[in-house]
C-alpha positions in Angstrom: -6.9 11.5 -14.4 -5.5 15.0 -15.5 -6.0 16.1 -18.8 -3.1 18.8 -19.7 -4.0 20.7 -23.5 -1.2 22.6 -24.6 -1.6 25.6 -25.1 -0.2 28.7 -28.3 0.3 31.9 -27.1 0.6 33.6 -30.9 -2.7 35.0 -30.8 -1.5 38.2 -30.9 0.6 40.6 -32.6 4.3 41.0 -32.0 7.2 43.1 -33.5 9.1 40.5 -34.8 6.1 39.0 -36.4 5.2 41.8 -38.2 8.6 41.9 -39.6 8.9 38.7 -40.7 5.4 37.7 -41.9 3.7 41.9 -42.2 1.7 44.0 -40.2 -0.7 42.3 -37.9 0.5 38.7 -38.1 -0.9 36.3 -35.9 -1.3 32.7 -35.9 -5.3 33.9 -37.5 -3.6 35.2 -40.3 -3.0 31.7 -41.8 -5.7 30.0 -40.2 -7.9 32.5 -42.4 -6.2 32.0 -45.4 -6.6 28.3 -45.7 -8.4 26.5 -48.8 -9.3 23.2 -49.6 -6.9 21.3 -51.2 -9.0 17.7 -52.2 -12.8 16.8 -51.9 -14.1 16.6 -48.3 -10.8 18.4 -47.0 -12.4 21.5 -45.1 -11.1 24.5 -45.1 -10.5 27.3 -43.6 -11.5 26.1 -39.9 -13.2 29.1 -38.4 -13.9 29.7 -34.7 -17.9 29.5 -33.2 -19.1 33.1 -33.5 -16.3 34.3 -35.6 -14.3 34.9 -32.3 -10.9 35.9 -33.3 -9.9 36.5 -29.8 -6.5 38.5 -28.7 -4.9 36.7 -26.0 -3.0 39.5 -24.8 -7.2 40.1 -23.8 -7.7 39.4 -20.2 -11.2 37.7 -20.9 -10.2 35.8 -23.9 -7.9 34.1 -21.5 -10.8 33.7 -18.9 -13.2 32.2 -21.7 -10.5 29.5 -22.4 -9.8 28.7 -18.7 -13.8 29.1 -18.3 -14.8 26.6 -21.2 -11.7 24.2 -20.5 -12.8 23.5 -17.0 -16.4 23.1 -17.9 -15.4 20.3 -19.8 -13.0 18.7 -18.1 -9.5 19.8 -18.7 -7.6 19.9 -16.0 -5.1 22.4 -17.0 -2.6 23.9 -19.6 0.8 23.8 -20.7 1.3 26.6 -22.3 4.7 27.1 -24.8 7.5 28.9 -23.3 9.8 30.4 -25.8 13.6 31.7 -25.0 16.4 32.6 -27.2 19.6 32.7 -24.6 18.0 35.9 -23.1 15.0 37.2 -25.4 11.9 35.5 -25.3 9.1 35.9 -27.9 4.7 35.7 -27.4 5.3 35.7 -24.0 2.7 38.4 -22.5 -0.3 36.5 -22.8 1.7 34.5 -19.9 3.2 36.9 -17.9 -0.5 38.6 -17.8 -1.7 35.2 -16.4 0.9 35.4 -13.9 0.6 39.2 -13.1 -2.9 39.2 -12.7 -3.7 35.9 -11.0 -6.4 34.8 -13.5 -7.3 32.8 -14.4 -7.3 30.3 -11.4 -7.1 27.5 -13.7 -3.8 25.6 -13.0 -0.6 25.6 -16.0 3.0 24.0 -16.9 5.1 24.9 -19.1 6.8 23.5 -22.4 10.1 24.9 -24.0 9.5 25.2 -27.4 13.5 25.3 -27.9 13.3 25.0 -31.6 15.1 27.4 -33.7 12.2 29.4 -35.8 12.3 29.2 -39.2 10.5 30.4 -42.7 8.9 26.8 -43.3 7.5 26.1 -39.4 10.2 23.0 -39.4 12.5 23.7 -36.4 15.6 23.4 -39.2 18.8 24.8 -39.9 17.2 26.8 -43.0 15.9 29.6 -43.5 16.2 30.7 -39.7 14.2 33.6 -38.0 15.8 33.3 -35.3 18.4 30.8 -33.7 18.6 29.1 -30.7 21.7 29.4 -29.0 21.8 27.6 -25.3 25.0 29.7 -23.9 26.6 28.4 -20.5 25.9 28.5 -17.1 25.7 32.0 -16.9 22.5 31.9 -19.8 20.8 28.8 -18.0 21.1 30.9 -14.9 19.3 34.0 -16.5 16.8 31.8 -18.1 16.1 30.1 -14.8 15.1 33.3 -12.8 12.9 34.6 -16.1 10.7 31.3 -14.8 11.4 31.8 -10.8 7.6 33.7 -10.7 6.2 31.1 -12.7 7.1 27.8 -10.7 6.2 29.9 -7.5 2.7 30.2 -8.3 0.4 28.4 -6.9 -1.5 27.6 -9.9 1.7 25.7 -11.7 1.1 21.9 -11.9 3.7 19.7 -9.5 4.8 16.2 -8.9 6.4 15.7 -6.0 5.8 19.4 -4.7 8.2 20.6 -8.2 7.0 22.1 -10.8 6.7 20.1 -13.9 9.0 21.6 -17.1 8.8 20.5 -20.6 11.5 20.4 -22.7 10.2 20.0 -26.4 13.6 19.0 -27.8 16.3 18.4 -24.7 18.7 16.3 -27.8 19.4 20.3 -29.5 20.8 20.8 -25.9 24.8 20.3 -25.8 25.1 20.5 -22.1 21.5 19.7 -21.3 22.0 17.3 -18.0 24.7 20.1 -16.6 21.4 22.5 -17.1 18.9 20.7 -15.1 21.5 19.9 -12.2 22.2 23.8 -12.2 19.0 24.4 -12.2 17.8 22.3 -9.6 20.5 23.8 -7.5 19.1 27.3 -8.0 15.5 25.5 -7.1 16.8 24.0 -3.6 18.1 27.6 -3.2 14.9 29.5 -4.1 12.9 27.5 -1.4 11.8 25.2 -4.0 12.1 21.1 -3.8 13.6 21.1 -7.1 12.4 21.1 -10.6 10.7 17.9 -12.1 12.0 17.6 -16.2 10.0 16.0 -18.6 11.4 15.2 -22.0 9.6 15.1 -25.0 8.9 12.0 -27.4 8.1 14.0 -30.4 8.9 13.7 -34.3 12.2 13.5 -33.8 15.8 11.6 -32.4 15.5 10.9 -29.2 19.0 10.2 -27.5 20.0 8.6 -24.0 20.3 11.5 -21.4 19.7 11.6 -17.9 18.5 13.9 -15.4 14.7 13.8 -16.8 12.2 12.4 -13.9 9.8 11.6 -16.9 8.7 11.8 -20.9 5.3 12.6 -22.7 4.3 11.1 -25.6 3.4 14.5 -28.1 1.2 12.7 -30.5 0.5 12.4 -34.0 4.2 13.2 -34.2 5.8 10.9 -31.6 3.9 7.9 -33.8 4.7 9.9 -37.4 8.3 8.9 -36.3 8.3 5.9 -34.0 5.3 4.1 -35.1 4.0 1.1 -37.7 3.9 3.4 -40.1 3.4 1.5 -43.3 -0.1 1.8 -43.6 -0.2 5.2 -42.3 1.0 7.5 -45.1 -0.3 7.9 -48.6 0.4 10.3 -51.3 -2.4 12.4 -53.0 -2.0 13.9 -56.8 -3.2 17.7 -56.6 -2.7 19.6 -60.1 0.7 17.4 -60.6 1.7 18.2 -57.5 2.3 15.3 -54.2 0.2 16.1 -50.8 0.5 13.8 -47.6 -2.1 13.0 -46.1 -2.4 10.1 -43.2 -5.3 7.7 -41.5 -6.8 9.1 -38.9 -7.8 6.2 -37.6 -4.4 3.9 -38.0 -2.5 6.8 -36.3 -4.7 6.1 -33.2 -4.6 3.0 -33.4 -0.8 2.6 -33.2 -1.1 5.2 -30.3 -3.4 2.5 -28.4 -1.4 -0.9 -29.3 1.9 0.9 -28.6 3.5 -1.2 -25.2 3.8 0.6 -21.8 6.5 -1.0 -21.6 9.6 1.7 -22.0 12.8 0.5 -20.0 10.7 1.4 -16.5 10.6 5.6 -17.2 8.0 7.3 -16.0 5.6 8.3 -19.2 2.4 10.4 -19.7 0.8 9.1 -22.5 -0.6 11.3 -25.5 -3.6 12.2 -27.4 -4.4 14.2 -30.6 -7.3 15.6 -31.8 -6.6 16.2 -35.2 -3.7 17.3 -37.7 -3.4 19.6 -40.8 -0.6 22.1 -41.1 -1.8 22.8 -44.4 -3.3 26.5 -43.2 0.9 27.3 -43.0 2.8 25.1 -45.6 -0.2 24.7 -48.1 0.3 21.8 -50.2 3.9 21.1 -48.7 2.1 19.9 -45.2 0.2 16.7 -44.3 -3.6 16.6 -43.2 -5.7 13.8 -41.5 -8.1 11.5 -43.3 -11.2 10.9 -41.6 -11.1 12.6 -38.3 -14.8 13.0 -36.4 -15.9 14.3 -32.9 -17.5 10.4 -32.1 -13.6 8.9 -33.3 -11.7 11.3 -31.5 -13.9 10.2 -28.2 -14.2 7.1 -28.2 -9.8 7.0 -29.1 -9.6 9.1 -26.3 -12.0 7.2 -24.0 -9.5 4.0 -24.6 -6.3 6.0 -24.1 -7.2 7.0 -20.8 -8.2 3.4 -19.6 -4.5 2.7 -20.9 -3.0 5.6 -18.7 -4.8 4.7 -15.8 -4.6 1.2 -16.1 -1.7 0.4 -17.9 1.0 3.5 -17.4 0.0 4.2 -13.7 -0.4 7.7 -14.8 -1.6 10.9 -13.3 -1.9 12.9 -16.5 -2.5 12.7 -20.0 -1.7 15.2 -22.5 -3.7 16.5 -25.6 -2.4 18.4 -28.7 -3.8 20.6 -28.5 -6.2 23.2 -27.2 -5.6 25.8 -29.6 -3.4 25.1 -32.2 -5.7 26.0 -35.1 -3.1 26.5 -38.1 -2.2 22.8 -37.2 -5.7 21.5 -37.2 -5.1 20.5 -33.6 -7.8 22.3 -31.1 -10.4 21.9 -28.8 -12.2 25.2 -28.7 -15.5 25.0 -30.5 -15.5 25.7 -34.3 -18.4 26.3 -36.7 -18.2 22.8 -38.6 -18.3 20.9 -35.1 -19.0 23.5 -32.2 -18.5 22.1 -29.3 -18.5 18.6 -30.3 -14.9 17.7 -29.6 -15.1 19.2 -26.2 -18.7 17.1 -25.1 -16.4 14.2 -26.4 -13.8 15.0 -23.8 -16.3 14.9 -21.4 -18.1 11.8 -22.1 -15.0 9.9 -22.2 -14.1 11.1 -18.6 -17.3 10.0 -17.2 -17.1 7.1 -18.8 -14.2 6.1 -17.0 -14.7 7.6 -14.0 -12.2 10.6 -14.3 -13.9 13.3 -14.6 -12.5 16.0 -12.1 -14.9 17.4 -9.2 -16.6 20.3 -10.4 -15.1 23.5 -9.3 -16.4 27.2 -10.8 -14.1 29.5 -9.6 -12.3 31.5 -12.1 
C-alpha cells in the first residue's frame, strides 16, 4: 500500500500574489489570521515550533520528504498549475527537480481551475483564467513536464508516469489532449502517459482516455454522498456557518461500493476540513475531528483498498494544506499525532513500506 499526500506549493511569495492579495502573501498569511468562529472551533492552527517554513528553502523541502517517509507516506503529488503557457508557484518544484532532492518519489496533479477572489474555481471574480488553447498549447504544456515524467523519482504504473487532472470536464477537447500527448510520450522514449481523473466536488461527465480516477475526499462525498445527515447550519451573530460530521463524512467514504462500472479507482482519505482561515464565515469546518478517529478511519479505508479496490495507492488530502484544515505535518494542538496515526494504521494492516533513510 502507497500512501500519496498531496502536496501546496504556495508557501512562498510570488508576484502575482503580492498583487492580488499584498506584499508577502502566502498561503501563512491566512492561516495566521484565522479566529474561532463557535465554542470548541480552534483557531488559528499554528505549526510545531512556529515553523513557518519557505518552500522555495531547500531544507524545508527535505524536512517534509524527511518526516513523510519516517511515517509512512510513500510519496507526493504535488499541484501543478498552467495557464496556456504561464505557470504560477512552480519553483518549489522545479528546485525538486533541479537539484535531485529530495529522493522521496512525486506525481503530479493539474490544478486546472481558473483562480478566483473567493478560492471557488468560478466564473467570478477571476485572477486569472484558464484558457486550454489547441494542439499547439497542449504541446507546449507537454514539454514544460517532459523533465518531470523523466525523473526517476516520478511515481508510474505501467512504466508511465501517473498525471492528475483535477477537473478534465472544464477541458473542451480533453481526450484529443491525452492522445497528443501520449503521442509526444511514445516519441520522447516514454511508454506513454497514465491519466487519472479526479472525482472531486463537482460534475463528472463520461470521457474516455483516463486509465484511472481518485477519489479527492471530503469533497468527492460533499457532492456524491448520503448527505442528509451530513450538513447542518450554525447561527453566528445572525449570520449562517456550515459546518459537517466528521464522523458521517467517513463513514459514507467507508460504506461507499467498489463497485464503479469496472474503472480502475484509488480510493481517498481526509484528515480534516475547514476553509474558514480563507472565506471566514462563508466556508465550512468539520465537527468532531481527532488524531485516534482519523486513524482508526484510515486504518478501515486501507483494508478497503487493499481488499476491496485491488489498489496500489491511496491518496490523502492533504499533507499540507493548512488554510483548508487539511495537513499532516505536526501542529501545536496535536504535534505529531496525526502522523503516529498514519503509522499505526499501516502496521496494523501490514502495509507499512520497508524502511529506507536516504534523503
Amino acid at each position: 500500500m502507497k500512501l500519496i499526500a498531496y502536496l501546496l506549493p504556495q508557501f512562498h511569495c510570488i508576484p502575482e500574489n503580492d498583487r492580488w492579495w499584498g506584499k508577502g502573501f502566502t498561503e501563512w498569511t491566512n492561516t495566521k489570521k484565522a479566529v474561532p468562529l463557535y465554542g470548541g472551533h480552534h483557531q488559528p492552527k499554528e505549526p510545531l515550533d512556529h515553523y513557518y517554513y519557505d518552500l522555495t528553502d531547500a531544507a524545508a523541502r527535505n524536512w517534509q520528504a524527511k518526516v513523510a517517509r519516517a511515517y509512512g507516506i510513500y510519496g507526493f503529488c504535488y499541484y501543478h498549475y498552467w495557464f496556456k503557457g504561464k505557470t504560477l508557484l512552480e519553483r518549489p518544484f522545479k528546485e525538486v527537480l533541479a537539484s535531485g532532492q529530495p529522493q522521496f518519489p512525486f506525481c503530479l496533479s493539474w490544478a486546472n481551475e481558473s483562480w478566483t477572489r473567493k478560492w471557488d474555481g468560478g466564473d467570478h471574480d477571476v485572477l486569472i483564467q484558464q484558457d486550454y488553447g489547441d494542439e499547439a498549447d497542449w504541446e507546449l504544456h507537454f514539454f514544460e513536464l517532459l523533465d518531470a515524467f523523466r525523473d526517476a523519482r516520478y511515481i508510474r504504473i505501467d512504466n508511465k508516469p501517473v498525471f492528475i487532472i483535477y477537473r478534465p470536464g472544464k477541458i473542451p477537447r480533453c481526450e484529443d489532449m491525452m492522445k497528443l500527448w501520449n503521442k509526444l510520450a511514445v516519441r520522447n522514449g516514454l511508454d506513454g502517459i497514465y491519466f487519472v481523473r479526479t472525482l472531486g466536488g463537482f460534475e463528472i461527465p463520461s470521457q474516455g482516455g483516463f486509465q484511472a480516477s481518485v477519489e479527492f475526499e471530503p469533497h468527492y462525498t460533499f457532492a456524491h454522498g448520503d448527505t442528509q445527515r451530513l450538513w447542518h447550519y450554525m447561527n453566528i451573530s445572525g449570520r449562517e456557518h456550515l459546518v459537517f460530521d466528521y464522523d458521517q463524512a467517513w463513514l459514507t467514504i467507508l460504506n461507499r461500493s467498489h463497485h464503479r462500472n469496472g474503472e480502475t479507482i484509488f480510493p481517498g482519505a481526509y484528515v480534516n476540513w475547514d476553509n474558514t482561515p480563507r472565506l471566514g464565515i462563508r466556508g465550512q469546518s468539520a465537527i468532531g475531528a481527532s488524531p485516534s478517529k482519523f486513524g482508526w478511519y484510515l486504518t478501515r479505508q486501507i483494508e478497503r483498498a487493499m481488499k476491496l479496490y485491488r489498489s496500489e495507492f491511496l491518496f490523502i488530502n492533504a499533507w499540507n494544506e493548512w488554510a483548508e484544515g487539511a495537513f499532516l505535518e505536526p501542529d501545536l494542538q496535536h504535534k505529531f499525532r496525526y502522523l503516529e496515526e498514519v503509522k499505526k494504521a499501516l502496521e496494523h494492516t501490514g502495509a507499512f513500506p520497508m524502511a529506507d533513510s536516504t534523503l
